[in-house]
C-alpha positions in Angstrom: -55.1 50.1 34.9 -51.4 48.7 35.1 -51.3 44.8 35.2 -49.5 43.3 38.4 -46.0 42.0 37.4 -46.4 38.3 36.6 -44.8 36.0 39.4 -43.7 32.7 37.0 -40.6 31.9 36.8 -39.0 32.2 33.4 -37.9 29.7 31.0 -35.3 29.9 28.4 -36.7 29.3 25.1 -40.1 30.9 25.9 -39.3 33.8 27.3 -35.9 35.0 26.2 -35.7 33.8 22.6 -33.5 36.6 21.4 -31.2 37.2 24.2 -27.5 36.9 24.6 -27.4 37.7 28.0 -29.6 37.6 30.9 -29.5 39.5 33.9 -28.6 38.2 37.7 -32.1 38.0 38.4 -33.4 36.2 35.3 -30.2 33.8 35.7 -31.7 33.0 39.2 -35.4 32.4 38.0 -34.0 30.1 35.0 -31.8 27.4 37.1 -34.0 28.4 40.9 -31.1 29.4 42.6 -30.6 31.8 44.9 -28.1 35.0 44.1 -25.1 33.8 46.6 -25.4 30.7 44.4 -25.1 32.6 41.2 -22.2 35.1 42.2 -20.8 31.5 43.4 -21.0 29.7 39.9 -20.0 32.9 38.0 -16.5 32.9 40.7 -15.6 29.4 39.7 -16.0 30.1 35.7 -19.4 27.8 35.5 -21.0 30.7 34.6 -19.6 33.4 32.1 -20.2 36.9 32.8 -19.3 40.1 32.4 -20.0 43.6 33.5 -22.4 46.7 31.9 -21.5 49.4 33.8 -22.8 48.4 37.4 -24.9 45.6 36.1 -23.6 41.6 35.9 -24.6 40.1 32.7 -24.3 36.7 32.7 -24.4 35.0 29.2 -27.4 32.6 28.2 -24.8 29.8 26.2 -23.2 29.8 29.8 -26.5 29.1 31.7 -27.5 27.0 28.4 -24.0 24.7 29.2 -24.5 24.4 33.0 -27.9 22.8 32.7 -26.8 20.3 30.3 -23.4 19.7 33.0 -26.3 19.2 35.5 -28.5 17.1 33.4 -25.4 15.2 32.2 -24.2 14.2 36.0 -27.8 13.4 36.7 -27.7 10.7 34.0 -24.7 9.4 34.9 -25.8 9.0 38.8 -28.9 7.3 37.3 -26.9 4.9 34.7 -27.1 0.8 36.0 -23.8 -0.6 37.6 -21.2 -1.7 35.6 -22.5 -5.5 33.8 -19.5 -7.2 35.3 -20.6 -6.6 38.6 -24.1 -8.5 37.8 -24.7 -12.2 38.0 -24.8 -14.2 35.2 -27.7 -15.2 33.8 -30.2 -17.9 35.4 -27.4 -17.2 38.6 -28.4 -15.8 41.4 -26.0 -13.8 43.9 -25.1 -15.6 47.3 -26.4 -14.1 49.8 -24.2 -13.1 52.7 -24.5 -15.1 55.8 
């Protein structure tokens, strides 16, 4: 008997060690985006694609590259203010009135 198609969500290095290109579908899975997003990111150039006949193809390096942009801006959000801003040491900040 025919096993049920699995329902997990694909990840890069796991499941598509070989690839080159993934299709709009897997692209979607990978980042969990919907496919207006995708069409979206491949318009703007974030995402480089190209077409097989009637299918998108969207390139894994591409996807690969946007997730490190994301992680990237992430870190910077995440990064403490700038040291010049902070008191000195054993000084405290006034406090406004």
């Amino acid at each position: 008997m025919p096993q049920p198609a699995s329902t997990s969500i694909p990840e890069l290095e796991t499941d598509f060690p070989d690839l080159q290109s993934l299709t709009v579908a897997e692209t979607r899975g990978i980042l969990r985006i919907g496919n207006t997003r995708v069409y979206e990111l491949v318009g703007t150039g974030e995402l480089e694609s190209y077409k097989e006949g009637r299918a998108r193809r969207i390139t894994l390096r591409s996807v690969r590259q946007h997730r490190a942009r994301l992680l990237a801006e992430a870190a910077e959000r995440c990064e403490p203010e700038h040291e010049a801003t902070a008191a000195p040491p054993g000084r405290a900040h006034k406090q406004a009135a």
